[in-house]
N, C-alpha and C positions, 0 to 999 in steps of 0.2 A: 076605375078609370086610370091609365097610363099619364104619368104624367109627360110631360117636353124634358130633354137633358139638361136643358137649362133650370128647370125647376126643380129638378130633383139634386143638379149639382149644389142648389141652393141650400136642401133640407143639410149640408153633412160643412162640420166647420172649415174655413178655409186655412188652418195652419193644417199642419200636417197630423197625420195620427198619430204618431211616434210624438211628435211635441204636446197632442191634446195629451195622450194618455201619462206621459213623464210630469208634464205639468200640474196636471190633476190629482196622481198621487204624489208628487213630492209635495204639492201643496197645501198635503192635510197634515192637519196638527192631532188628528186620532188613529185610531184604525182604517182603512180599506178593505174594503168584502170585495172578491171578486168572485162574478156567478156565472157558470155555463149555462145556456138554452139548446135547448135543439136537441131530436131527434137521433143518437145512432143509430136508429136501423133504418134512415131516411138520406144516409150517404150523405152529402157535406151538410146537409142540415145539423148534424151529430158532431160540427164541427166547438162550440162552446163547451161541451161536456168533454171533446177531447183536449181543448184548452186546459180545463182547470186541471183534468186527472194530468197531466205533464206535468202541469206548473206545481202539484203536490209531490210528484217523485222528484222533481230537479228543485224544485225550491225548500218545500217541505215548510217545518217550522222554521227555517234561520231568520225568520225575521216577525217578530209577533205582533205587526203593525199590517202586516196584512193578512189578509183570512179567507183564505178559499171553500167555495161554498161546493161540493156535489152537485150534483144535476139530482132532485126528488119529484116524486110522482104530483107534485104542484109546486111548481114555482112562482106562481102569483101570488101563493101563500108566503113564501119566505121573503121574494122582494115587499110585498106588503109590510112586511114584520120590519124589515129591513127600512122602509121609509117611513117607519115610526121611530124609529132611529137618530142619531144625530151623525153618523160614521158616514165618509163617501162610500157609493160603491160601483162598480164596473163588471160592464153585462159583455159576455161576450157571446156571439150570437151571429147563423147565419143571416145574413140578411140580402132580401129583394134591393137593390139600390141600382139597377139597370149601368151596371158595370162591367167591366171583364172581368171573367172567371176568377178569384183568387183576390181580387183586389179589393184591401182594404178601404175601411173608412170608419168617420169616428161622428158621431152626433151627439149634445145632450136629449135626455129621452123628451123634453119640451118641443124641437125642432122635428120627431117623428111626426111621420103621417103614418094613417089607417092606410093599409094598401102596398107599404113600400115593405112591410115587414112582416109577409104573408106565412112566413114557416111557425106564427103563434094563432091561437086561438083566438085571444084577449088581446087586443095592443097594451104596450107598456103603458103609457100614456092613462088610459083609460083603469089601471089598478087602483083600488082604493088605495086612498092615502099618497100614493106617487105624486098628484099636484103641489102639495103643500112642498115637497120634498125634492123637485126637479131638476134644481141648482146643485143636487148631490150626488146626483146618475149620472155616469158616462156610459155611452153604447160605444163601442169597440165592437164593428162587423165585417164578416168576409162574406164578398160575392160569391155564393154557390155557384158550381158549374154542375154537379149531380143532385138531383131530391127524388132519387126513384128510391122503392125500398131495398135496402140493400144494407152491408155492414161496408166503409172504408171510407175514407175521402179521398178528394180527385187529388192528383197531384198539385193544380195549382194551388187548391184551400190547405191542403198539406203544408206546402212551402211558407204560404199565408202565413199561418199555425205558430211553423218554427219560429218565424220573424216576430209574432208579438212575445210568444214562450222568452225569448231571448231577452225582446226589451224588460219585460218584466221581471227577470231573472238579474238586468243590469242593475235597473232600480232596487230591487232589493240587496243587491250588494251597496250600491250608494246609501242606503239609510241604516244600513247595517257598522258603512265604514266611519 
C-alpha cells in the first residue's frame, strides 16, 4: 500500500542526512560498521555495495574506528551478528522513499516501514535481534532511478554516491585529526 508524501516524509528524520550521518558517527565512543545492501546487477539497487567498495579504496584503513563491511551472500546474517554487538552501524542502501531520483535521505531502522524499502527480502526492522538494538542503526538511502538488471548506476545515484563517499571520507579525517 502507497503511502501519502506526507507520510512517507514523515518515516526519514527532519535534520539533514549529512547532520544525521556526521552526528551519528562522531557520536560513538567505539567503532562504526558501515554495510552495503543491494543488488549490482539490479542497476542503482547495487548502489550500497558500490558505497562501501569506494569508501574501502579512498578511505581504506586510515581510521580503525570505522569498519567497512563487503556486501555477502546474506547480510541479514551479518547485520544480525552486528546487533548483537554494542558498535553503531550504518546501512547504506537503495531505497523505495517516493523521492527524486538520486535523493538522499537518512531514517533510524525503528522509523522503517515494510513496503518503503522493497529492493530487500526481509525488512531491516523485522531481523532477529535488530529490535533490542535500533537506537544503533542508521539507514543512510538513495532514491533509485534504475532496478532493471543491469551492471551501473544512473547518473543521479552516482552523484548521490560521491556525496556521501566524501562526507564519510570528511569524518574520517576529523577523527583521525
Amino acid at each position: 500500500m502507497l503511502k501519502s508524501d506526507e507520510q512517507v516524509d514523515n518515516l526519514f528524520q527532519t535534520s539533514t542526512w549529512e547532520e544525521s550521518l556526521a552526528d551519528f558517527v562522531s557520536g560513538s565512543t567505539g567503532p562504526v560498521h558501515f554495510v552495503g545492501l543491494g543488488s549490482p546487477v539490479r542497476q542503482d539497487d547495487g548502489v550500497g555495495p558500490a558505497v562501501i567498495k569506494t569508501l574501502i579504496k579512498e578511505v581504506g584503513k586510515k581510521n580503525s574506528n570505522l569498519i567497512f563491511h563487503t556486501p555477502e551472500p546474506n547480510p541479514e546474517r551479518l547485520i544480525g551478528d552486528l546487533a548483537s554487538g554494542t558498535d553503531r552501524v550504518v546501512i547504506f542502501d537503495a531505497v523505495q522513499a517516493m523521492k527524486p531520483g538520486g535523493q538522499i535521505v537518512s531514517a533510524r531502522v525503528d522509523d522503517t516501514k515494510y513496503g518503503f524499502f522493497a529492493t530487500h527480502n526481509v525488512p531491516l526492522r523485522l531481523i532477529p535481534g535488530l529490535s533490542q538494538a535500533k537506537d544503533r542503526f542508521l539507514l543512510v538511502g538513495i532514491q533509485p532511478v534504475l532496478a532493471d538488471v543491469g551492471e551501473g548506476l544512473s547518473k543521479p545515484v552516482e552523484e548521490s554516491m560521491r556525496k556521501i563517499v566524501e562526507l564519510v571520507r570528511s569524518i574520517s579525517g576529523e577523527l583521525n585529526g
